[in-house]
Structure formats: C-alpha cells, structure tokens
N, C-alpha and C positions, 0 to 999 in steps of 0.2 A: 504493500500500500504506500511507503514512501515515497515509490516510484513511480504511483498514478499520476495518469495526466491529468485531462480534464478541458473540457471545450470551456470559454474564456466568462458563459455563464452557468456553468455546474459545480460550479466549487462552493466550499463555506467560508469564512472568516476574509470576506475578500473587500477592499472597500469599494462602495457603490460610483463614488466618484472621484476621477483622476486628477481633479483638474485642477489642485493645490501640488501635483509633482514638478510642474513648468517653474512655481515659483522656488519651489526648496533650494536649497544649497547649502551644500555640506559645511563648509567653511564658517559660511555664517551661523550653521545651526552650534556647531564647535566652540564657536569663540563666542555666542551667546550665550552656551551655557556651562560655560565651563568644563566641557567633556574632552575625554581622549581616545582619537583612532587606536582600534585595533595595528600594532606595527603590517604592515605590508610582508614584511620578510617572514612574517608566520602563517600566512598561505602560498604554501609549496607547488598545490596544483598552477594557481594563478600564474605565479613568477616561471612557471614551465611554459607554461600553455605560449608565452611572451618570445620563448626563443627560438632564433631559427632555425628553420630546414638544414640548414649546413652545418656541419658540427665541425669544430679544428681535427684537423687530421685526413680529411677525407683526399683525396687525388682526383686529381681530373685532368684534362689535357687544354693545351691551352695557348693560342696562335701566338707567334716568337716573331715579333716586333723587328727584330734586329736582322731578319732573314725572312724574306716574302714566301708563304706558301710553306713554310716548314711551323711543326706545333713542339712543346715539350711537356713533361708531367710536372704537375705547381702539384703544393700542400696549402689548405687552409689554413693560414696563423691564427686567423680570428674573424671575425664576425660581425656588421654593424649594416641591420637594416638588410637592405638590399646590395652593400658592399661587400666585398669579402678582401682581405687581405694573402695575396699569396707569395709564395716564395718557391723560385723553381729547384725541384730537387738537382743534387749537386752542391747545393750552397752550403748546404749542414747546417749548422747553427748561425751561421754570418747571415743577421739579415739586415747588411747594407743593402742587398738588391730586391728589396721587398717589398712589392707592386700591388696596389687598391685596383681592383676588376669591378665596374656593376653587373650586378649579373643580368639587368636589363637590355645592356649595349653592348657588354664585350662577348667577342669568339668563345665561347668555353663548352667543353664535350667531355661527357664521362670518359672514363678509360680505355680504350679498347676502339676508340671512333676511330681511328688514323689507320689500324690494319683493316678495318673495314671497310674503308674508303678510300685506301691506298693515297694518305697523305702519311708525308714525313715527318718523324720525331727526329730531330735535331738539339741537341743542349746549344744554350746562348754562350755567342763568341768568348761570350767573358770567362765560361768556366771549360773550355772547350778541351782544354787541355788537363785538366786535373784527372782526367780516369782511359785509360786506355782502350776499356771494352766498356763503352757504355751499356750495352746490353746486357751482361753481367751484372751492372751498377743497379739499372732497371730490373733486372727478376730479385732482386735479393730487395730494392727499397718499395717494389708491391709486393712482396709477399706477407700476407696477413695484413694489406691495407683495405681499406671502404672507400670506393668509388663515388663519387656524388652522383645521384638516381638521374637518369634522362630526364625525366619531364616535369626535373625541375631546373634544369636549365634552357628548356624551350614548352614552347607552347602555352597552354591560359593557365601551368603553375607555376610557370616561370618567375623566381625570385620570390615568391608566399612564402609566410611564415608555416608550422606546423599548422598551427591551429586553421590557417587560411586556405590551408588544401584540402579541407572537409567543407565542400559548396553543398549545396540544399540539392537531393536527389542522388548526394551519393549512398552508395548501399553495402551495409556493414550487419558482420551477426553477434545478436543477442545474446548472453545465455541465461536461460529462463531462471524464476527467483527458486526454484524450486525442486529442483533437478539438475545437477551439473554438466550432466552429459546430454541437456536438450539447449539446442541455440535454435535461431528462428532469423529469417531477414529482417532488415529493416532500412527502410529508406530516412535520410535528414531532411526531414521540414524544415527547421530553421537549428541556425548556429548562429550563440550569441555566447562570444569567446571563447569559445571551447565548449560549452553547454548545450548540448544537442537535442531536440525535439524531433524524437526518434515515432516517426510510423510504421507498425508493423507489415509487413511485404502482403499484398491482398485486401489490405483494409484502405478505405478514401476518404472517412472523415476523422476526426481529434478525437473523438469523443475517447478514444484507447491509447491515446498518447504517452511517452515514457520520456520522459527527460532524465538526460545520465552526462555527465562530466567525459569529453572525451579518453582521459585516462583512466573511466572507471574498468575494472577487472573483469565485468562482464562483457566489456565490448572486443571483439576480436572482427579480424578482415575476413570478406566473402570468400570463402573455400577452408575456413578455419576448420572446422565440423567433420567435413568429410576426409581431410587431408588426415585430420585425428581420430576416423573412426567414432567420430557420435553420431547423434541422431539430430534431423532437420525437421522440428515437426515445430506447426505455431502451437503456441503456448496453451493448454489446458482449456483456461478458463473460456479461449476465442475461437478454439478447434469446433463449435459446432455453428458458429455464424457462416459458413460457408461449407462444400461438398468437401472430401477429399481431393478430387479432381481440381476443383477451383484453386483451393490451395496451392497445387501443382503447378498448375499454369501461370499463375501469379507469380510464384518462385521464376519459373522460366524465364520469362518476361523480364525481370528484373535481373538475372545473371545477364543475360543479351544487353542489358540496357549499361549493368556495371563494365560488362569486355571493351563496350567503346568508349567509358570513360573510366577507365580503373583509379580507384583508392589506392595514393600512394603508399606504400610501407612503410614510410617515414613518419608516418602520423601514429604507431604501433609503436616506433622509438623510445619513446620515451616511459612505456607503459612496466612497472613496476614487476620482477615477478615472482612469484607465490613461494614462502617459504613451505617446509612441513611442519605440519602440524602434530602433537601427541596426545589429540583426545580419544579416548572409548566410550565407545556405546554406554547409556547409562550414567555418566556423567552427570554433577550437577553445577548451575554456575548462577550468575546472575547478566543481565542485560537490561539494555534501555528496549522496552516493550517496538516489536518491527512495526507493527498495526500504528500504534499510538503514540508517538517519540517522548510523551510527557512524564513519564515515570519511569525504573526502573523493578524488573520481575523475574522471578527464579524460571527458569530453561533447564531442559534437560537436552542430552546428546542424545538422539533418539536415530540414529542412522551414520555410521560414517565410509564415504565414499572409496575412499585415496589416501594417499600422504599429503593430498593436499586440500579436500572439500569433506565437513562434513554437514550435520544437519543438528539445525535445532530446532526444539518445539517447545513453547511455551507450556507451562505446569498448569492444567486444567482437572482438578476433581469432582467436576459437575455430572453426573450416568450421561446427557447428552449432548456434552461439549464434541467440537468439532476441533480438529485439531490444527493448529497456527502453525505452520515449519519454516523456515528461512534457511537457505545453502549458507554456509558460511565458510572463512580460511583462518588461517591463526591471527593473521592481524585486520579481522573484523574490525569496523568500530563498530561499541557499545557493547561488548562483550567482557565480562568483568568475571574475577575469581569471588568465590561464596566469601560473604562478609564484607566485600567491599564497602557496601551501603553503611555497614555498622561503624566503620572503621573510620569512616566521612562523614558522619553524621546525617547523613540521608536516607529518606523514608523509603524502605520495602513494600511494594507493594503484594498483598499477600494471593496467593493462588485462589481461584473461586471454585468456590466448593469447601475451601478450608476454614474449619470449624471454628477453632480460636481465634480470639477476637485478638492475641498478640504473637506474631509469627517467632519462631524460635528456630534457626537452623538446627541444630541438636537433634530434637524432636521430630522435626521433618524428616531427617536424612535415616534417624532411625524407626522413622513410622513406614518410609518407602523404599529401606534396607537396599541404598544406595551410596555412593562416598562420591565429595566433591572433587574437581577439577584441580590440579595442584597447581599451585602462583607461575610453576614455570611454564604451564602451555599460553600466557597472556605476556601480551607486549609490553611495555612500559607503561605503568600504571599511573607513573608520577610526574610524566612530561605534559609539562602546559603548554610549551610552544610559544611563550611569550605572551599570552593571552593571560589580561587579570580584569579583576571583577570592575564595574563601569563602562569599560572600554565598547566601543562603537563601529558597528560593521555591519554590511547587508546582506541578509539571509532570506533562504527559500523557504515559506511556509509549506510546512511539511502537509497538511491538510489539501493544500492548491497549490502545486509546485510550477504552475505557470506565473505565478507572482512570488516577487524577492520584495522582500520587506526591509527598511531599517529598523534593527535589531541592535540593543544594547543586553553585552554581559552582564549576568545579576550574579551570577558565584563559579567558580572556577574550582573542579574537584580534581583532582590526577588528569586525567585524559580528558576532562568530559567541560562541557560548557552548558549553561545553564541560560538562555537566550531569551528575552520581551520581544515579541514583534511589535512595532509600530504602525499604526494605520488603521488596526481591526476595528471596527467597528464594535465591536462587545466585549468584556472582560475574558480573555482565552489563558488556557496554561502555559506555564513557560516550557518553551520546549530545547531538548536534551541532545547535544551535536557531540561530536567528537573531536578533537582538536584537529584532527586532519582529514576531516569531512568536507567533501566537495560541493556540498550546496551552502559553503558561508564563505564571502568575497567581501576583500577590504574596501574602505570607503570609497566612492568613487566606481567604483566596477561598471556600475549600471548607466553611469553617463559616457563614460568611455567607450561602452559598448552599444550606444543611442539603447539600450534597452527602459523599460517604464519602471522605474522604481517606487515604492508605494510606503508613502513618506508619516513622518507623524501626522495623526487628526489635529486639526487648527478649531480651538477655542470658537465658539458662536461668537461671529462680531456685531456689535450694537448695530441700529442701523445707521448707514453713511447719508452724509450730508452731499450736498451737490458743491460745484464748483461752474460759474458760468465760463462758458470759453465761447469769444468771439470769432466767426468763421470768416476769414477775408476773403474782399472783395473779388468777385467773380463779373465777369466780362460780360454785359449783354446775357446774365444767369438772373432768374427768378430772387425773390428775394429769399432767403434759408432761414430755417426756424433755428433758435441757437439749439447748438450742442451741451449735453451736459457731459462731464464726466465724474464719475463718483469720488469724493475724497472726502474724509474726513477733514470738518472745520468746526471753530469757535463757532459757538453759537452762545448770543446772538451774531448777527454781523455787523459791529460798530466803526463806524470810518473815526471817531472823535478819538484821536490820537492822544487827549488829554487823561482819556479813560484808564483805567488796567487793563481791560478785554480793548482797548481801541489798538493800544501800543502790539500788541501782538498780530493786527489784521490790518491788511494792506489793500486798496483798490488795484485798479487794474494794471498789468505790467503786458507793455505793447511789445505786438514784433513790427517793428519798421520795416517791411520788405523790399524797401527801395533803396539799402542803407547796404552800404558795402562788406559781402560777412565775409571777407580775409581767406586766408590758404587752406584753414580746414574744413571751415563751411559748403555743402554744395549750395546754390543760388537758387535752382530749380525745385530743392526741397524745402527751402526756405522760404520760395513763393507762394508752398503748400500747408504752410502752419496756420494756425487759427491770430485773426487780428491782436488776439488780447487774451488773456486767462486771467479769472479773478470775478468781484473780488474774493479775498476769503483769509485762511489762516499765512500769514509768510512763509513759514516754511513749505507749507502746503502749494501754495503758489510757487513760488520759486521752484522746486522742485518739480514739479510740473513741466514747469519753462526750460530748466536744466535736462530733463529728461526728451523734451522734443528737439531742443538743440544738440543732444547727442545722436539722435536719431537722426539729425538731417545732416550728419558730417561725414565727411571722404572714407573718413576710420574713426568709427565713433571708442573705441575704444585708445586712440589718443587724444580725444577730444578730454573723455574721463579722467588721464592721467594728467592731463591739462589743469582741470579742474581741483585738482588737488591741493596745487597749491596757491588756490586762492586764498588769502587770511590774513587778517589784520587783528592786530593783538587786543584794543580795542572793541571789537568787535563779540558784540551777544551774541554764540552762535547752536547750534543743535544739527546734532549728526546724522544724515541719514547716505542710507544705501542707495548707489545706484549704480545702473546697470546698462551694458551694451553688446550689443551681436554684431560679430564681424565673422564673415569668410565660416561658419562653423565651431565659430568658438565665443564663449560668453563671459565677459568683461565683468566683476564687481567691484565697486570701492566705496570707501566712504566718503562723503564730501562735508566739508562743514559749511551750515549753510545760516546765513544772521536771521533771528527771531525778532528782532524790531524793525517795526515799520519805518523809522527813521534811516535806519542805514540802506536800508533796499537802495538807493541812487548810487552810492560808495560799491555797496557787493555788483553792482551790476556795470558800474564804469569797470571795475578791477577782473569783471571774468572778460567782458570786453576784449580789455589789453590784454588777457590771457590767450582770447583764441584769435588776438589781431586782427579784429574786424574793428566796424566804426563805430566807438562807445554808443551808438546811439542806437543802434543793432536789437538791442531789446531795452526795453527803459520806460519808468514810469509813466516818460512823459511823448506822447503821440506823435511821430514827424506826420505832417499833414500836405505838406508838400517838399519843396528844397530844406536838404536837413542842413542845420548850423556849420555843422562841420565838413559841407562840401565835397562830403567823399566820394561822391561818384565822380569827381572831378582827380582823385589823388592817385598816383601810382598804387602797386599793390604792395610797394615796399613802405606807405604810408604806417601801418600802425605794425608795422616790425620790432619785435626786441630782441635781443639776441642774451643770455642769459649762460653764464659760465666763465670759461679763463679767456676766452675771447670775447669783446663788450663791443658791440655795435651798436650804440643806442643812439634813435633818432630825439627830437626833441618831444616830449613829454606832450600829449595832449588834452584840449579841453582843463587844462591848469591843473592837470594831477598831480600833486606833490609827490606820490609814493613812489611811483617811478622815476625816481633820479638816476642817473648815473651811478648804480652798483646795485650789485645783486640782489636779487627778490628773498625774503629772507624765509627762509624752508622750516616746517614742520622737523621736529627734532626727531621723535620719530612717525615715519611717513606710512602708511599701512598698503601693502602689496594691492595689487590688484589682483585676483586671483582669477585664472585662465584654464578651461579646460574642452579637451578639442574630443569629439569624438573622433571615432573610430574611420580609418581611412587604408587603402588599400593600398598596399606596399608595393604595389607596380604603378606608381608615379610617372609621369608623364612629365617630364623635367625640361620642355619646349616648349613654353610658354611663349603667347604675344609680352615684350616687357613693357612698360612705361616709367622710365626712369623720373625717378624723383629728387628733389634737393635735400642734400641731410650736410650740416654743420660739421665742417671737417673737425672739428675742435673738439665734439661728442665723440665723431666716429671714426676718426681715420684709420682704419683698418680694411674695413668692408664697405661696398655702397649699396643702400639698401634698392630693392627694385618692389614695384608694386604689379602683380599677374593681374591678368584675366583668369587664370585657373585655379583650382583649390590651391592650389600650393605653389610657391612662388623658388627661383630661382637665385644663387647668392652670387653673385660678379666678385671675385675679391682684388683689391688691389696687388698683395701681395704675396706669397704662397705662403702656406701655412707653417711651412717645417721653417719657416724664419723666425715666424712670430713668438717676442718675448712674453714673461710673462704678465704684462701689462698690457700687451695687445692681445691679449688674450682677455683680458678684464674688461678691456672696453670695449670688446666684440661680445661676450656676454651680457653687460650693459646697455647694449642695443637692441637687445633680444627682450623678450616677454620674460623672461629669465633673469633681469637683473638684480632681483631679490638674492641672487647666489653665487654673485661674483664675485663677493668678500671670500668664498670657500674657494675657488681657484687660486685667488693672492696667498693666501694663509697653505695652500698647499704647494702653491710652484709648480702651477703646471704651466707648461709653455703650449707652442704649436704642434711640438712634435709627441708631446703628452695628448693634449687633447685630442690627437688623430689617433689613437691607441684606445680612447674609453668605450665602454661596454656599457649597455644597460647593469650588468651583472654587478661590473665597477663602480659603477656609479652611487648606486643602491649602497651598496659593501662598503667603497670607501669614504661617501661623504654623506652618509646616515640619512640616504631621502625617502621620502615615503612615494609609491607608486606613481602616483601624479605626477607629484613633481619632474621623479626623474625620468619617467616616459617623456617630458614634457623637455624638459635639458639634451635628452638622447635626440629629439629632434631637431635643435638647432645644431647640435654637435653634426650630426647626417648630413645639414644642409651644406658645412663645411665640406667635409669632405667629398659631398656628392663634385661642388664645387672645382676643389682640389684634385679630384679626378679628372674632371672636365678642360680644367686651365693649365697644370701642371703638372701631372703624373708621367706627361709623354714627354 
C-alpha cells in the first residue's frame, strides 16, 4: 500500500486547493520562522540521482586534433554537466595535456568505433614516442576498463544525466510487493527527478499507478526476469482485469516498442546490491506497520526465499484475519530487532486479537513458543544520517503518494524519523520514514523539479480592503470602469496628514508615462501600467507601484536588486517582500519601504535615481503635460550614476542633496536575493541570437555579460580562465546571481585553474552548501567552462 498510486482525485489527506503553492517559498518560510533544513548531504538517493552518465575512468575514442582523420583512446578525469575532462592515454599521470570535450559538439565514440569503421588510432605527436608497441600499451590499458555506452554519446541521450535517460514511455520490470521471483512491465508516465510514475504494461488509466524512486530494489531492466529464470506474470491483485491472452499481447507490444528505444544500462549503475541476509522462518521482530506507516508492530518471518528475500507478515490473532506479507532484504527500512520500541521509548503497537490490554515480549514469544531475531540480522540501528528533531524537508504522503508535502521532523529515533505533513486538511498521524527512505527530499526538491508541492495551510485572512488603481488613458477607447485590486488598508481612509491614521495613508502616486524610464525600464510596458494606484495604506501603495515597476523592466530581477539599496537613515521604514520572474527563475528580497506619508516624494525621487529614469517617472504629483524636468529632451546618459571605485557622477538633479559626489551608503548587512531555476535539460543549445549589453568594467572586468533570446545564455570571456587570479575569480562570481558566495572562493584561493576543476560533489563537500545553492554555483561555474571550451581549449 505505500506504493499505491492513485488518480489525482482518489486519494485522502490531500489538500483541496493549490493555489497558496505559487506563493510559498522556502527561504522565506525558514527565516520566518526560525526553522532549519534538513542538510542536503543526508539524502543519498537525491545527490545520486544528480550525477552523470559518465563516470571517471570510463574510455572512449576520440578525434586527434593534431593529425586529420586519425582518433586515440582519452580517460575521463572528471565530470561537469555536459563537459567531461579527458586525458589521452599515454600520458599517465601528467595531466598537462588534459582536454575539456562537450559531449554535445565534440567527435567522441565508444571503444571499438575505429576497427569498425576502419578509422585510425594514432597517439598525439606529443607522446608518440614514449612506447614502442602501442598496441601492447593498448590491450594491457583496456583490459578490465568501461567503455562509455553509444547512445550516450549520440542521438536524443546524448550528454543526459542518469536520471534524464528514463523519458516517459520507457519500459522497465517491477518486482511484485509480494513474491520475489514475480516482476511485471511497466511503462514511465512521468519522471520527476528520479521519481517514476510507473504504469503497469496493459493497463491505460492511473487509477493502478506505482510510484518508486529510480534506484529502488524492485526496479530492474526489461529482460531482467527471464534472463534470471523468474516468472513475468502482472501482479495478483490486477491479473483478473484482463484475459490471459490480453496480458500477453500487451507484454509484446511493449518489448517491440522498448527494442526501438532501449533503456540504457547506465541508469541500473548506480543501483545498490542486496547483501545476505540471516533470518529463519518463524522469526520474530518488530516494524513500522507496511499498510499504515504511522506506528510500529510485531512481524513474524513467515517464508524465507534466498540468501537474499524473505517474507514478513504482520502478527494477526483474530480466527478471520487475513494475512499482511511484504518481500523484504536485510536492509529493509523499518525493520527493527524485538524491543526496539522499549529501548526508545516508543509505543508498541499491540497485535489484534491480543488479549492484554499491556503487551509484554516475554509472554508473547513464550505464548507463540517462538525466539526473536538477533540485533545482528538488522543494519545500523543508531544512524541518523544527520537528520535531528525540527529540521524541515518535503515528503510523500504515504496515504497519496502523488502529492509531497512539507514535512517537519518531530523526533528522531536510530534509523527512523518521525514526520508532520503540512497542508492536510485535518488532524493526521505522524508518519514513520526511514533515514534512507526514498520518498523524503531536501528542501527545495519540488521546485527544482517544476513538480507541485503542497505547502503549509494559510490562516483564514480577514476580509481585504480595496485599493483604487487608475487605468490610463486609452486612444479613441471607451471610457473603463476603475480596476480594483485587493490589498489590505487602514481603515478609515484619512488624507489629514495631521491625524495618526492620516500620517500613515497616502493619496495617489502617479505613473507619468511620458516621462523618461532610463536603461532598465521597458517604455512599452510602462505605457501599460494603470494612471495612478491609491489612495490607501503607504506601504501598501508603494509596494504596489514597486511591484508593477519590476514587472515592467528588461530584468526585473535587477530592477529588485536595484531596489535594495534604497534608504535613508532618517527615514520610517517597514519591510516587505518582493518578488520577480525572469527567464524561469524567481527573484525575492526585501525592500524597505517609508510608512509616512510625508517622505513618499524623498522615497520616490531616490528609487528614481536608483533605476535612472526621470524623478518624475512615478511621483505624487501628476505630469499633465511637458514635465519640469525636460527629459524627453535629455540624453539617456541624463540621470546616470555610476556607483563604486570608479565615480562618474553627472550633476545631481531636481536639487537632490543625497546624491553628491560619493558613494551611496549601503545597508551593512544586505539580504541575498534568493534565486531558484527549475529544472532544464542538459542538452543546451549554447547558439544563441546575442544582444550585447553594457556592464561597468570597474564591476566586471573579467567576463562580458551577454543577454539571449534562449533559456540560457552564453558567457564571451575576455580572458581565459587558467589565467584568472584569485580575485578574478571573485568578481566573476560577483557578477553572477551567486555573489552571496564569493567571500568562500577569497577565503579559499581558488583561482581559474581551480575553478575549472569543481564538481557538484566538490562543491557541496568542500564549501558546506546546501543543494540549491550549489546546483545553482555549479551553473555558473558550467557556463565558464562551456565558454573556455568554446574560446580557448583549441
């Protein structure tokens, strides 16, 4: 039953509506309330599921640059994305001569291409002479190597990660919950990071769905069964929704359908395998119940298979109990040695049927003249894995395993974790995981992976108050009824500034669409914003007007960082969140925004000069035709300031004092913008149309940034990377969405020729980041070198 699916309205504990998931975020929920992620490095599946298809070591062949039309055998040194780093055998350990490949654009053929195609291996001129009988050199440095798999170096797997070469419609065998020696096909409906939503071969609707972790134990490749002499029958319970015949043909169908597009092997790599185990029959132990994940209850070994499967069944004394079994292997989770519960202080649940009302092992074992399980057939009892009580992480509700929940730890026993789902709808049991259980994923998982994560329920909010907002003028257009949008405001609405409720409510703050919005602004979406918003609460307002102004910029997400550092010391101000979408990825910060009516002209001259448009751009007070300040008249280099160790400052306008000649004075500490991309396909298209942009050599002189047309953008570098110091290094991660983490590259000394070396694995390991983050690092680091291969490797 864990492993029931469940079409998307037949499940229990699910919530009715999603549509608080858009707004959640993790970060904010964190630092709201004080809580801590589950560490990242304590889910093992996850950080697998993460690495590539190529593993160091593997050989392939590989076109020799230095001689047209001859190849030689490379080693994989390492691994990054879609790069792989190789080194041609010969060289030994000396890897001066050791060449970044994409495996998107370069020549590269498993082992064995060149006799088959009667091209030549040849070693490069460089080492041409160190061996006398290369062929010799050759059988002795393949023998007992791994070849990288063909079709992952061409065709539509080409360059996928593991996890990304199981597409929806590949077909893989089960092995049934209940029977070790019955597997069954099954086609992927969906995969969401490794997480497969398995349909059984002959069935067409959900309703029998099975979701399993690609490296779970039951899943093996088509021909597993027969090549091991088991049996290919569907499962039990489903064997009579269809003929035998039907079944058959379904089956057929589906081998014809896997031969033209086979399941690579390499997605099996990494699958874990089965120690032996030393239980006997008769056995007695305890377990987290397989039906009900919410308690733990006495099992008995009631069948065993192999040295490696056996069978448990739940303790049932009722004359017409039906009996519960589950296959099990020695390192089951939730399979525990008798007393566990007592030893931990947790509650037994007691067998039904049994009479005393207080369960006593002793008495049981010699009522049913059986002996327990000894401590040595169970794995480590006392490994947490890093996981402690509070910590925060999203899990599959085991009731509805098509929905992951956020899930906070409530107690941490040996192996076992004790889980609150978030979101249910009704008071539910905590339920019972294993530390190395495949349905719980550190924070974040679920956005990385675009999948729906089903967030804490949000408190009933009062009702909201309105906000009027003026819709501008339209050409030769009817006249428009105003728009409302809902926000919270003071109530009453008092403009009497002399008031207490006055000073905190502002009337209307205009957009002047005629008024020049500067380099970040686009002009056409500026045309499209409402006259005026208000009046109402200031922050409320403002924010508001702050929120359509990001919206309507080139990158609203440097608009937000823009915003940042607005602030005057002086100034009454109140914090809030805001937020921007760019290219697939979502932008939050805090901005501080002034709560007196009086300052609103001061905050709105200073975001102004912020985003270098013409102070009058949005402002209390209405351009109704030629604005004061002329600016449709000025260059674009009018309301420019230049801000760092280089000072270009034009003359100050509209009489602003604060902008004098030096620096803007910065927030001591500045709060991250927090950035998270989903999921994107690692066969990159790295040809973009460019559109080059200006960036301040004084910020960036390292890199120039470039703006795509395509999800993902291309890096031009000025100079190759194996020069750059370690300070060109800081300020090329400075430039990045990343700059939160450039203090850890100074404090570590990494240079260019470091940084073309780091690993997801590295990264993680040596500078303590959580998944996010460092998925999010590993990207701009890729961008480099895809770069570096592109400008400089030849």
């Amino acid at each position: 039953l864990n492993d029931a699916g469940g079409s998307p309205n037949s499940g229990l504990w699910h919530a009715d509506s999603m549509e608080e998931e858009a707004d959640f975020n993790w970060e904010e929920y964190l630092e709201e309330t004080g809580a801590t992620a589950a560490p990242h490095t304590a889910f093992k599946h996850v950080d697998i599921s993460l690495q590539s298809s190529f593993q160091p070591g593997m050989k392939l062949e590989v076109a020799n640059k230095s001689s047209p039309d001859t190849y030689w055998v490379a080693t994989i040194v390492t691994t990054c994305g879609q790069l792989l780093l190789l080194r041609f055998s010969g060289y030994g350990d000396d890897r001066k001569a050791d060449f970044w490949c994409d495996v998107m654009t370069a020549e590269l053929h498993p082992v064995g291409w060149c006799s088959q195609n009667n091209k030549t291996l040849q070693p490069p001129e460089a080492i041409k002479e160190k061996y006398s009988d290369w062929t010799d050199f050759l059988i002795q440095d393949l023998t007992g190597s791994r070849t990288a798999p063909a079709n992952l170096l061409e065709g539509p797997l080409r360059g996928k990660n593991t996890v990304d070469l199981i597409v929806e419609g590949s077909v893989i065998e089960v092995r049934d919950l209940t029977d070790p020696s019955l597997y069954w096909a099954a086609r992927v409906a969906q995969n969401v990071g490794g997480r497969l939503r398995l349909r059984h071969v002959g069935l067409q609707d959900d309703a029998h769905d099975t979701w399993l972790f690609y490296l779970d134990v039951r899943l093996r490749p088509l021909g597993w069964a027969q090549e091991n002499r088991l049996s290919l029958e569907p499962p039990a319970e489903l064997r009579g929704l269809k003929s035998a015949l039907e079944w058959q043909e379904a089956l057929e169908a589906a081998r014809s359908e896997a031969q033209k597009n086979p399941l690579p092997l390499e997605v099996f790599k990494d699958h874990a395998d089965l120690t032996k185990h030393s239980f006997r029959t008769g056995m007695k132990l305890e377990m987290v119940s397989p039906s009900e994940p919410f308690y733990i209850c006495p099992v008995s070994v009631t069948q065993v298979y192999n040295e490696h499967y056996f069978q448990v069944t739940v303790d049932d004394l009722t004359p017409e109990a039906t009996p519960l079994s589950l296959v099990c292997h020695s390192e089951s989770p939730g399979i525990l040695p008798v007393q566990w519960c007592l030893k931990n202080g947790i509650g037994l649940e007691r067998p039904r049927g049994y009479l005393s009302q207080d369960f006593d092992w002793a008495d049981y074992l010699k009522q049913s003249g059986t002996e327990t399980a000894p401590d040595a057939c169970f794995p480590d009892a006392w490994q947490s894995q890093g996981f402690a009580k509070d910590m925060w992480l999203e899990a599959v509700n085991p009731v509805r395993p098509t929905e992951v929940c956020v899930a906070q730890i409530t107690q941490v026993r040996g192996r076992l974790l004790w889980l609150r789902l978030e979101g249910l709808p009704k008071s539910v049991p905590e339920c019972i995981v294993d530390v190395e259980s495949m349905d719980i994923f550190p924070v974040g998982w679920c956005e990385t992976n675009a999948y729906l994560l089903t967030p804490p329920l949000k408190p009933v909010c009062q009702q909201q108050k309105k906000i009027a907002v003026v819709q501008p003028e339209k050409q030769l257009a009817p006249p428009q009824p105003v728009e409302t949008i809902p926000l919270n405001l003071c109530e009453p609405i008092a403009m009497d500034t002399g008031s207490a409720n006055g000073r905190y409510c502002c009337s209307r703050i205009y957009v002047n669409h005629r008024c020049f919005s500067g380099p970040y602004l686009n002009k056409g979406r500026i045309a499209e914003l409402p006259q005026a918003v208000g009046p109402g609460k200031c922050t409320l307002v403002l924010k508001e007007v702050l929120s359509m102004l990001i919206n309507a910029a080139y990158k609203p997400g440097r608009v937000l960082r823009e915003l940042q550092d607005v602030e005057d010391q002086h100034w009454d101000c109140h914090e809030e969140t805001l937020k921007a979408k760019y290219k697939g990825k979502t932008y939050r910060s805090s901005i501080r925004i002034v709560r007196l009516a009086e300052q609103i002209p001061d905050f709105c001259r200073k975001v102004c000069g912020k985003l270098q448009c013409c102070p009058n751009l949005f402002s209390p007070v209405q351009v109704t035709d030629q604005c004061p300040e002329s600016c449709s008249m000025q260059t674009k280099t009018k309301y420019t300031y230049y801000y760092g160790k280089k000072k270009k400052l034009s003359k100050p306008f509209g009489g602003e004092e604060s902008l004098e000649a030096k620096p803007t004075r910065r927030r001591k500490k500045r709060k991250a913008i927090f950035v998270q991309k989903k999921r994107r396909s690692s066969a990159v298209d790295y040809t973009p149309s460019i559109k080059v942009l200006y960036v301040d050599e004084s910020l960036c002189p390292v890199a120039l940034q470039v703006e795509c047309s395509e999800a993902e953008c291309q890096l031009v570098l000025e100079r190759n990377p194996l020069e750059w110091s370690v300070e060109d290094v800081v300020t090329f991660i400075t430039s990045t969405d990343c700059a939160a983490l450039a203090n850890i590259f100074q404090e570590q000394d990494i240079d260019g020729q470091a940084l073309l070396l780091l690993t997801l694995p590295t990264v993680q390991e040596c500078m303590e980041l959580k998944l996010g983050p460092a998925i999010k690092l590993c990207h701009q680091i890729e961008r480099v070198k895809v770069a570096f291969y592109a400008q400089y490797a030849n």
